[in-house]
VOZA-362269 format. One record per residue (C-alpha): x, y, z. Coordinates in steps of 0.001 Angstrom, whole numbers, plus 500000, padded with zeros to 6 digits. Layout:
XYZ
...
This chain:
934304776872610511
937673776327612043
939637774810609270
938756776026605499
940070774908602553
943537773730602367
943705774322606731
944812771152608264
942154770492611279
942580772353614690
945225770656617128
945070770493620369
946491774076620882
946635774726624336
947011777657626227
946204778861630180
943903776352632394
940593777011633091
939495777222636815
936927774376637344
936060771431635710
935481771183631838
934262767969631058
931082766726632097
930465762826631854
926714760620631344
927521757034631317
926349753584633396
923059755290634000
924934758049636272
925589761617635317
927970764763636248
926019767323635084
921956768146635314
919494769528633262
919428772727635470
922998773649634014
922042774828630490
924526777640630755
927185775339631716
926432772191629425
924017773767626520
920349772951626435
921003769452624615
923737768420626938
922201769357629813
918777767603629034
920856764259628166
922458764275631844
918781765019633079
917714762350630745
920277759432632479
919247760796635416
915368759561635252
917055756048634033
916211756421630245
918106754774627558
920627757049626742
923496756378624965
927181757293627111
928651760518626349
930369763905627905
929809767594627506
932587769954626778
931218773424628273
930377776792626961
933249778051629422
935361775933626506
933925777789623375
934259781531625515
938007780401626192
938162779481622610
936868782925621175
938993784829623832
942199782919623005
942716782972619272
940848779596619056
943025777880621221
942120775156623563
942618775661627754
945389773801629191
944717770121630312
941207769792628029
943124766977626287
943372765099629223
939919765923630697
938489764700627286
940605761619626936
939314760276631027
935758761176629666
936246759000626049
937504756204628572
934847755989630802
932196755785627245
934153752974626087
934230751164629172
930460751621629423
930138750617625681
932420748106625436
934374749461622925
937648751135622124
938226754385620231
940127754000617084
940280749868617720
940297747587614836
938203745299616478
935159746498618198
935809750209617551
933523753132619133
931973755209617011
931039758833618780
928923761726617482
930054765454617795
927150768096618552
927162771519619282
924524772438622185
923961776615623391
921625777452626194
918810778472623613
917746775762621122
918952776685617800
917489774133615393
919886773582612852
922185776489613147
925617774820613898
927083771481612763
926846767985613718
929023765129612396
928416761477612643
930260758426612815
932987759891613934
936079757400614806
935757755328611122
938589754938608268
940211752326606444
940362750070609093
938193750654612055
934922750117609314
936366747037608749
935676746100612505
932253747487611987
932180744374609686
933008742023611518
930903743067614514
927935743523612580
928469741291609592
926683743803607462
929359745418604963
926631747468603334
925325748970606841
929305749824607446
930334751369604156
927211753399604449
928039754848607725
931612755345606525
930364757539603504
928104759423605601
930671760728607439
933264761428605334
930265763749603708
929762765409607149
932911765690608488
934439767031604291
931695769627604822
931661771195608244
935575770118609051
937543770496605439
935027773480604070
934129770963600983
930316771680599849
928377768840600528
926777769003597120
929875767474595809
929347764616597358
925390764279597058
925953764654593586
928567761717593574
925573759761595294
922944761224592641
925609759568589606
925817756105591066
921907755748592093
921473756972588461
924142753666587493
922273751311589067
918771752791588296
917619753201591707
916053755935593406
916692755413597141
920111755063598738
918574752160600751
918871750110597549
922860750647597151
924406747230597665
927492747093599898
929901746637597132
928214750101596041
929073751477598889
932531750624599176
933768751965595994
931255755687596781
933446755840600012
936637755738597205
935115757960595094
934348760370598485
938128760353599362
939082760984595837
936665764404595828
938957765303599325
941886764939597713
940360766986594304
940094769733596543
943473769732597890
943024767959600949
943590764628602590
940927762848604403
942256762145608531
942653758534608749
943446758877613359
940301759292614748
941677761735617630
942500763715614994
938982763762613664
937645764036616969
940127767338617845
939279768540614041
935274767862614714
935058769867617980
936892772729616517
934834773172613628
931432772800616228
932864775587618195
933844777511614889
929930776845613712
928967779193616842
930145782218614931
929255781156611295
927007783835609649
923485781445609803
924303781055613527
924917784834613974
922165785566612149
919678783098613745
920800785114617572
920246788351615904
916454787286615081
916696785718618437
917480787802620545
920804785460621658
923687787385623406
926920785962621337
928404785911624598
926397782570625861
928306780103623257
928077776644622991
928966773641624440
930135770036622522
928124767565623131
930292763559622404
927996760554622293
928489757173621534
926859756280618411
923984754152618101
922543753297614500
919037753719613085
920768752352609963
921538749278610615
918639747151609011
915146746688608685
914443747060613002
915822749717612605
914781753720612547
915308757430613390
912787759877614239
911884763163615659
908666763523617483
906994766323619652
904324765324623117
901715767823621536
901332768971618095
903615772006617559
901546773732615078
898035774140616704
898796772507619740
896224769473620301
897344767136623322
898543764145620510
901736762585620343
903333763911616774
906419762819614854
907783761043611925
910636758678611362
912907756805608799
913536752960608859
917112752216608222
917705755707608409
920093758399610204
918902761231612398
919575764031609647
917965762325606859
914500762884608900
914989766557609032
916863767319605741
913822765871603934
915453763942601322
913105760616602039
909657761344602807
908932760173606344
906513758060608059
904123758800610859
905248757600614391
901257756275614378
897763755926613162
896920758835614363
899813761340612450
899021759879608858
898380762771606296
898104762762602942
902070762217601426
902178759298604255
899242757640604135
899792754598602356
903005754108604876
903025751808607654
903680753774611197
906461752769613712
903277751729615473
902621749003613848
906097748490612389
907343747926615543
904424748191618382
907070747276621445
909943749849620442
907017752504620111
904785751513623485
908535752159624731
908808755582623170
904968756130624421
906017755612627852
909504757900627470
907270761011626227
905051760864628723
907494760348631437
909591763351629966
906535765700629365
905272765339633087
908730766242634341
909675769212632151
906019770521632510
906383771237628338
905785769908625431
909243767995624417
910828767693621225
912465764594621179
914853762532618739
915384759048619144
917016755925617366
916160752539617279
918731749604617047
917839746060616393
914436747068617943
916115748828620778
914891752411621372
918122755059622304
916904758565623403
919344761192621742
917706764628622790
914844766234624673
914672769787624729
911441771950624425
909326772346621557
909347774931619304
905973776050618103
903674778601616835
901982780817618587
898396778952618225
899951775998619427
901966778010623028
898999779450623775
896856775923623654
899454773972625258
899596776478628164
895816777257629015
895682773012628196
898255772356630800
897013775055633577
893674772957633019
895933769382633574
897256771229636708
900574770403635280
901548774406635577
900323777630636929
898871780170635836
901440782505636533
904069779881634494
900861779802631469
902080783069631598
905585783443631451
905545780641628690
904282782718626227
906384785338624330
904518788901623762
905508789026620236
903545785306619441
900483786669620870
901105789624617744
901074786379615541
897845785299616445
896136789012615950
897787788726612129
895042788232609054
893603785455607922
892801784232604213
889118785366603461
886606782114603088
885004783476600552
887199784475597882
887130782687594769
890740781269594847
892851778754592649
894583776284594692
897057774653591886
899203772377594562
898601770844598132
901438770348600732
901990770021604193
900417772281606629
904014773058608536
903589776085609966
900008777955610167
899007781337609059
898263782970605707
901317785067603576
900770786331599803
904180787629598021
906613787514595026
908421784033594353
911866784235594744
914108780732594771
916957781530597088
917862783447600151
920038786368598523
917055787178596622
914750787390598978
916653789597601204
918223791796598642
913966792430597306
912498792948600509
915435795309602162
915723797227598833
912906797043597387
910513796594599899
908486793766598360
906898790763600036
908263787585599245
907519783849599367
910594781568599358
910552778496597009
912764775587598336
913515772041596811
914045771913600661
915667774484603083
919174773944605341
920402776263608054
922162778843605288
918765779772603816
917618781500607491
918235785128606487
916078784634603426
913628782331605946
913447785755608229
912921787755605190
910329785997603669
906488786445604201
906131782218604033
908267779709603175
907306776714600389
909285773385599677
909128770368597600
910744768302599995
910185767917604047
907845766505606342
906487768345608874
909693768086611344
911892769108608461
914401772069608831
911475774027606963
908894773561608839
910614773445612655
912554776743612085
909117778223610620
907159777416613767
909894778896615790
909600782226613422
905860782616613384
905830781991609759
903266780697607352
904874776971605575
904109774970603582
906323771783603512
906503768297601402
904566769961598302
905733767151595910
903770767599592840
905595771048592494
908626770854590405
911226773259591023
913822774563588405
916699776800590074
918101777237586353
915133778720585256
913912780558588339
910521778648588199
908483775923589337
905704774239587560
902906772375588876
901302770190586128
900650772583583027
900855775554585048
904044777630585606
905105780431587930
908423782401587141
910148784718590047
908405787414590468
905129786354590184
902307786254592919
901810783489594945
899654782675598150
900375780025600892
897584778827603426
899806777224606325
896826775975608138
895956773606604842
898946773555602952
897285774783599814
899317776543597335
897378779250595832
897879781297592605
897977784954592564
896845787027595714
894354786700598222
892493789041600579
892944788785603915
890483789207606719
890888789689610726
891392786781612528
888528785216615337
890334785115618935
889517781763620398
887973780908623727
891677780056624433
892846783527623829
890103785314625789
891148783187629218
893983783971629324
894149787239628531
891972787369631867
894766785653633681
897089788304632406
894932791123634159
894932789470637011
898326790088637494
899533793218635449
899716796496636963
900014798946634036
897617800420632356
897442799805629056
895956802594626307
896359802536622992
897291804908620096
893826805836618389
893201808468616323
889683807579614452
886940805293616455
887181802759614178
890307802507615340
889503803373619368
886516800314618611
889240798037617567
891306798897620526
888615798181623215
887783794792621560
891652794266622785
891447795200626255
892704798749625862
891881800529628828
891659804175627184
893209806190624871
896906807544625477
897445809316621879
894800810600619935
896955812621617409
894525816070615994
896946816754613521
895396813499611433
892329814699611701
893047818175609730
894705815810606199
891275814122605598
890544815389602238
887175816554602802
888788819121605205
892272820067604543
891223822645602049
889414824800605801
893185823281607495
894497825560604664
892692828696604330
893119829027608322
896937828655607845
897051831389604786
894797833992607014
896944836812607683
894673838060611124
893367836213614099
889707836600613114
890517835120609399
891780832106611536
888952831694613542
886734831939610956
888995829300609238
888475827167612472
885061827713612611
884541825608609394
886839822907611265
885452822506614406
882056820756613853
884283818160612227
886496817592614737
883979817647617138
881992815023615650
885592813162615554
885620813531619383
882288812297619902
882858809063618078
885898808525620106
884523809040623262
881432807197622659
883344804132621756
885554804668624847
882610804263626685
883859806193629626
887565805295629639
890153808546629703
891243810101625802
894762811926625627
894024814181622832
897424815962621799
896739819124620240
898168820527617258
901929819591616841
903298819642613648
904465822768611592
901806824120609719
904195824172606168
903262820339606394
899572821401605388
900770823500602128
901598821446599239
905330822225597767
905626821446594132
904401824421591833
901853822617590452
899880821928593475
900420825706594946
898675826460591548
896005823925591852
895212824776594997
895672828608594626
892451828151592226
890818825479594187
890556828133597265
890288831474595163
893654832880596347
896342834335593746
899206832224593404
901787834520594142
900023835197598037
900173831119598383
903374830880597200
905205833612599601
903577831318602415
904713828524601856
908094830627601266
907418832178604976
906637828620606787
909626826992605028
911797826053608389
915477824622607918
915014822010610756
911709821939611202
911507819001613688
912673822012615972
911291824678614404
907347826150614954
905764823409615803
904108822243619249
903477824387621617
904761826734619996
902100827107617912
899862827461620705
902059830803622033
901563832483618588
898435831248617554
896149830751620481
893086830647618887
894214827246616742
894187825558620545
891683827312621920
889508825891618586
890528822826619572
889716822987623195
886205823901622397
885810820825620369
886954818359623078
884818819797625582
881358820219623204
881751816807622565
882582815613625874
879156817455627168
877066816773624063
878165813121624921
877462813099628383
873819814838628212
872276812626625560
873847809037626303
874833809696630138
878146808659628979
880739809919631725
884112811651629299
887557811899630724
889509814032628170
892829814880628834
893982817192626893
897738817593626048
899911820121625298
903080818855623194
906535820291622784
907152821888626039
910459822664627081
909992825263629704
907416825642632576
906293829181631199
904849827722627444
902577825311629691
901812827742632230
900464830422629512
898695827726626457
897298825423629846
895595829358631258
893655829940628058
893009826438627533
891307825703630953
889517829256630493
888059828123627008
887172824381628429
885861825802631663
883590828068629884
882259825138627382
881398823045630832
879625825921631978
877404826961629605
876961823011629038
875479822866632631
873485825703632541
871770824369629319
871414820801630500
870210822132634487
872575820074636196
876274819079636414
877399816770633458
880157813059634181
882616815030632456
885775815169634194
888617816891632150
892656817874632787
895291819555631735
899112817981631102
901810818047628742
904301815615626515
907333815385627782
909903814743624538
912432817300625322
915420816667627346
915061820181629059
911309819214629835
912613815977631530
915455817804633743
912554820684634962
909778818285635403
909582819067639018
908708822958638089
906431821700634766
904399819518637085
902718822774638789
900667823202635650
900503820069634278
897920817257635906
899834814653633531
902767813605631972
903128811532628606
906388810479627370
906913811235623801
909461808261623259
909673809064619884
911270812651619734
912886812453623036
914854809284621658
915587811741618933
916303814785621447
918525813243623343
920838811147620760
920516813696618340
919707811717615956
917151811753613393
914583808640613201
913740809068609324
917549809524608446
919630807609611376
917694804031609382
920753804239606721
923583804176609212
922158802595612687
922642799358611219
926220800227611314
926192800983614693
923994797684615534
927023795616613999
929951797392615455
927937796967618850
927912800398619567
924154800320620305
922998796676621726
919631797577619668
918261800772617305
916963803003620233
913836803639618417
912836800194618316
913783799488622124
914082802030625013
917617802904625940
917263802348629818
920360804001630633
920058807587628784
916412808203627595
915316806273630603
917305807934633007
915517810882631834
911890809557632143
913024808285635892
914322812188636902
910907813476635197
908886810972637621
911030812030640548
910919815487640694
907345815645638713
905575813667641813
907489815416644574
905565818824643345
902570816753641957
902046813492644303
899142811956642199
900966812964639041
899906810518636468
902629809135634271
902120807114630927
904172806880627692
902628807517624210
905716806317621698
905867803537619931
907916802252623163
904753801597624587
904434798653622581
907752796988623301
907841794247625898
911729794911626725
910531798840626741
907237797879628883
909524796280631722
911446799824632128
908064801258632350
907139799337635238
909848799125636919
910310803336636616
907017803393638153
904446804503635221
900576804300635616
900226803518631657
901933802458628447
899972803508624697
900173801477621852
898626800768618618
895349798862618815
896807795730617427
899671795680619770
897188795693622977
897417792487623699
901392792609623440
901463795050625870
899233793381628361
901135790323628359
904456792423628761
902875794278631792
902108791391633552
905147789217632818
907194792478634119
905030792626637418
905699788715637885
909411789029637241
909092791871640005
């Protein structure tokens, strides 16, 4: 906020002009700006000049720019030189297309203030209302609408608003002053208030003002001037920073001001307010959705203190079904509305989220902007709208973010557990979470950073300061809220599981409870949500893997059509490799040995090879090892069915094998016959100071040939033994890790071709003919040195794999398990845009992987080039990787899909 507590509200401080205009005017069914300038006007401002453009009924208003709020931010929140005047022609043209003067007695014009960025940001910054009322303009208001009750009540609104986001008074101050007098009277809605009510809460609302040390503005330019301040001060309050952060929204992009004249939803009985969306944001269905409020303003709709009504027959659910709908309430303001949607959904080419207010049976449109919704309901509303030729293929495509198409690959509650559903809501948001109960925001963050528990967060009903404990939480449950509420839009927009309107719960902050009926659940305690039912389930629930539509399956065949990466995936058992393929993975970039060896029914053989003091000791070690890892080949390859397996060999230290309390060394000492003392000096001997650069790799390989050479032989038995009995043509690659100098690949990659060469061989002689198995040799690149020599590696390597991983680490120097307690420090002090494990850094790592390619390929033309870290499954990372000129990207099985999508929105943007 701009002013705080005891601040008197921003002037018109004014310092250097901005070049350009700064003020933007929609008024008399003409308009300035157009929708095409969101970075200029905001989303919302630059959909309501698009909106007077197609002849809608929009009320008159003006955009102040985002160039405003930058100037703002960059001049110690002072205003450019000659905005006052800019915004004073702009407030003249609105009244004359109004009919109404700012600040008159008679006939006064009543504006809105709204803040509007690029990027929809559903509730993050303020709004204020009524703006232009006091002690005598609402007594205009009376006269012109002879309704004193209608008047006061838009007078006390505001004062709320304007107290809260402009003074830095908590609105609960106020809502409880409302809560005493409804108690008075012995009513329960504020609709039943009389005006003489009213009048004396808007008394009692100055009074709290002046409690807190302040003095309400009675000159509306000086509301106005206070109002816009504190919308541009909302762009950097911490629920707005925090909602980019999740986001992804540079701070840079700001917002612009949005002033409207008012028109009033709360006026009477033909009157309303009401959000709706063209489609149905939470699974997508082509069905005009929405809910409004007769007699109502725009934020009680969303801030869920009155349960709202369906927009029509068709949206009634069980808390509104004995309400009447706008449709038949009032069938020619909604056939209106019908004809707006459509109309506004066939020229944005998107579902719209719309608001809208109705006056004396007049509908207004107040904002258009599109949808937010879950991933179920994107991915249905494109393949729908490719169908209704409304969009491409190519635009189904860019529409949908790689990280909802993770949301849709998330579990599932399992049909056929026994569970106990003890409340019903609304199904807000779809999707399945189980976790602890926690009733506020703090709490939920502070258990799931620090103590790593799932949560469930346990509203009366949620408001824009609750979104770090939103983010936090595994679902999100509320008493209050309809299924446009704060709740349940900003869920949607998250990917996370709500469940919204659940009034039969009853929630007791004091107590950190809620109780449904005789049954009560304190903090702490288990809880499930279903999101696709809106059932409320005790305890926890297994989960099972979700079904992929027939939705999901075309147009993930659209996607190939236009990708050009590869795309492999991480796989180191074939359950997992099965899982993989089901995806789309296209082969196997990482299978990771070294997983292999800590299966328990085996790491005892891992162990006595790493004890044996002589070469033949080892390989009689191995020899126990290698039918199992053999048959751990052969189920890979068989589920690859033909597709090429990366199989790293051996790269950690062997000391990660021993056990290193006393107690094990002696349990194990007797579990393998060997002395104690023997086990203990070598564990002593393979104890490394740093070991992420100690022995390890192929390292290993230089001292201990016969370890890879084991290894080897595996691959390539199973390979042939595949290939003779189920014809099934093998492609192992087989990968050397850790090499920093041409000389470690040229002498593990001579023995290791000798040993796989010789397998082949006596595999043909046996089978009488030449077997589909086509092998190479390559290496990991994860060491800066490696990346810098590539061109002199590349003469005995076939392939190249990017460790992302350790050459992130490598070349920061920093450690991935330890750099997690200080990166965050780095992330807010913007020294790193984003933790460099999480997202390839283009300009250092990647300028290393782009050398590698260079000089790799001009000694190795048909070099083939993927990248095995868990980069690979990064859409921002995936782009580099096209762009650098990659064959592949590896991932985990579940992020396939991701990764597909990524790959072909980067070769579309190219």
């Amino acid at each position: 906020m701009i002013t705080k507590l005891g601040e008197k509200p921003m002037k018109k401080a004014s310092g250097k002009a901005l070049k350009g205009k700064s003020v933007f005017v929609f008024a008399a069914g003409k308009a300035e700006g157009n929708e095409g300038q969101k970075e200029l006007l905001g989303g919302k401002g630059a959909n309501l000049h698009g909106m007077m453009k197609l002849g809608l009924p929009v009320p008159p208003g003006f955009t102040i720019s985002t160039d405003v709020c930058t100037y703002f931010y960059s001049h110690g929140k002072k205003y450019p030189s000659g905005l006052d005047g800019q915004v004073k022609a702009a407030l003249a043209k609105v009244e004359r297309a109004m009919g109404r003067k700012f600040g008159a007695k008679k006939n006064p014009l009543l504006v809105s203030v709204r803040s509007g960025a690029r990027a929809s940001m559903p509730g993050m910054m303020d709004t204020i209302l009524n703006l232009g009322l006091n002690d005598e303009t609402v007594q205009g208001l009376i006269q012109e609408s002879k309704d004193e009750r209608f008047s006061y009540d838009s007078y006390r609104r505001f004062i709320a608003m304007y107290s809260d986001v402009v003074l830095g008074i908590h609105v609960s101050q106020f809502e409880s002053a409302l809560e005493d007098l409804k108690h008075q009277r012995g009513v329960e809605l504020d609709t039943e208030l009389s005006g003489e009510d009213l009048r004396g809460l808007v008394e009692r609302y100055k009074q709290i003002v002046k409690t807190n040390g302040q003095v309400f503005p009675m000159d509306p330019w000086d509301q106005l001037w206070g109002a816009v301040g504190a919308v541009f001060g909302s762009w950097m309050s911490p629920r707005a920073i925090t909602y980019r952060k999740i986001n992804d929204i540079p701070e840079a992009w700001g917002t612009a001001v949005t002033i409207q004249a008012m028109v009033f939803g709360n006026m009477g009985d033909d009157c309303a307010t009401g959000v709706a969306f063209t489609r149905d944001p939470s699974i997508g269905t082509k069905m005009f959705f929405g809910e409004f409020l007769p007699n109502a303003q725009g934020e009680d709709v969303v801030a869920g203190i009155r349960t709202p009504m369906p927009i029509n027959e068709d949206g009634r659910n069980d808390s509104n079904r004995g309400q009447p709908s706008l449709e038949k309430l009032q069938p020619k303001a909604y056939q209106q509305l019908v004809r707006v949607y459509q109309k506004l959904e066939k020229h944005y080419r998107d579902m719209q989220d719309i608001e809208f207010t109705i006056e004396h049976g007049k509908l207004f449109m107040l904002q258009t902007r599109t949808g937010k919704r879950t991933a179920a309901a994107a991915l249905k509303i494109a393949c729908d709208m490719v169908r209704e030729k409304l969009i491409s293929k190519k635009e189904a495509i860019m529409r949908i973010k790689p990280e909802q198409l993770d949301q849709l690959l998330h579990p599932c509650l399992d049909p056929n557990f026994k569970k106990k559903a003890i409340a019903t809501g609304l199904p807000a948001s779809p999707g399945a979470a189980t976790g602890h109960v926690v009733f506020d925001p703090d709490t939920a963050e502070k258990w799931v950073k620090e103590k790593g528990m799932k949560v469930i967060l346990v509203r009366i009903e949620t408001s824009p300061e609750d979104i770090h404990g939103m983010y936090c939480a595994e679902g999100i449950l509320t008493a209050r809220g309809g299924m446009t509420s704060h709740a349940a839009v900003v869920a949607r927009g998250m990917g996370k599981c709500c469940v919204s309107g659940c009034g039969s719960i009853k929630i007791s902050y004091d107590k950190r409870e809620f109780s449904v009926g005789s049954t009560t659940i304190k903090e702490g305690d288990f809880v499930t949500l279903d999101g696709s039912s809106g059932e409320v389930i005790l305890g926890q629930v297994p989960t099972i893997r979700p079904t992929l539509n027939k939705d999901f399956r075309e147009f993930m065949k659209w996607v190939d059509e236009f990708r050009d990466l590869k795309v492999r995936t991480n796989a180191d058992t074939p359950n997992d490799a099965k899982v993989a393929r089901e995806f789309g993975a296209e082969g196997i970039g990482l299978c990771r040995t070294e997983h292999m060896f800590f299966d328990p029914e085996r790491i005892d053989a891992v162990r006595e090879m790493i004890l044996a003091d002589t070469p033949e000791a080892r390989e009689k070690a191995l020899e126990k090892i290698l039918p199992m890892q053999r048959a751990d080949f052969v189920g890979i390859f068989r589920e690859m069915k033909g597709f090429p397996v990366t199989i790293r060999l051996l790269d950690p230290p062997l000391h990660e094998f021993i056990p290193h309390s006393d107690e094990e060394l002696r349990q194990l000492a007797a579990k393998i016959d060997v002395s104690y003392d023997r086990l203990k000096r070598r564990a002593e001997t393979l104890h490394e100071f740093n070991p992420m650069l100690g022995h390890r790799g192929c390292r290993l390989g230089v001292s201990y040939p016969e370890i890879y050479r084991t290894q080897v032989r595996a691959i390539m038995e199973a390979a042939c033994e595949l290939s003779r009995s189920e014809g099934i043509h093998t492609q192992p690659e087989i990968m050397i890790p850790l090499v920093g100098d041409w000389r470690e690949l040229r002498f593990v990659g001579d023995y290791c071709r000798i040993e796989a060469d010789r397998v082949l061989a006596a595999a043909k002689a046996e089978a009488g003919k030449k077997l589909p198995v086509q092998y190479s040799i390559g290496t990991m690149i994860e060491l800066p040195r490696a990346a810098l020599t590539a061109g002199e590696i590349a003469q005995y390597g076939e392939f190249f794999s990017f460790g992302t991983n350790d050459l992130t680490q490598t070349t920061y120097g920093l450690s991935r398990d330890d750099s997690s307690l200080f990166l965050k420090d780095y992330l807010d002090a913007k020294i790193y845009e984003r933790d460099p494990f999480a997202s390839l850094d283009t300009g250092g790592v990647g300028r290393l992987i782009e050398i590698a390619i260079e000089e790799g390929r001009k000694t190795r033309p048909n070099l083939k080039v993927g990248i095995c870290g868990e980069h690979g499954g990064d859409p921002t990372s995936i782009e580099f990787c096209h762009r650098a000129g990659l064959d592949y990207v590896s991932c985990s099985p579940y992020r396939v899909p991701v990764a597909r999508l990524a790959a072909a929105q980067s070769a579309i943007n190219d």
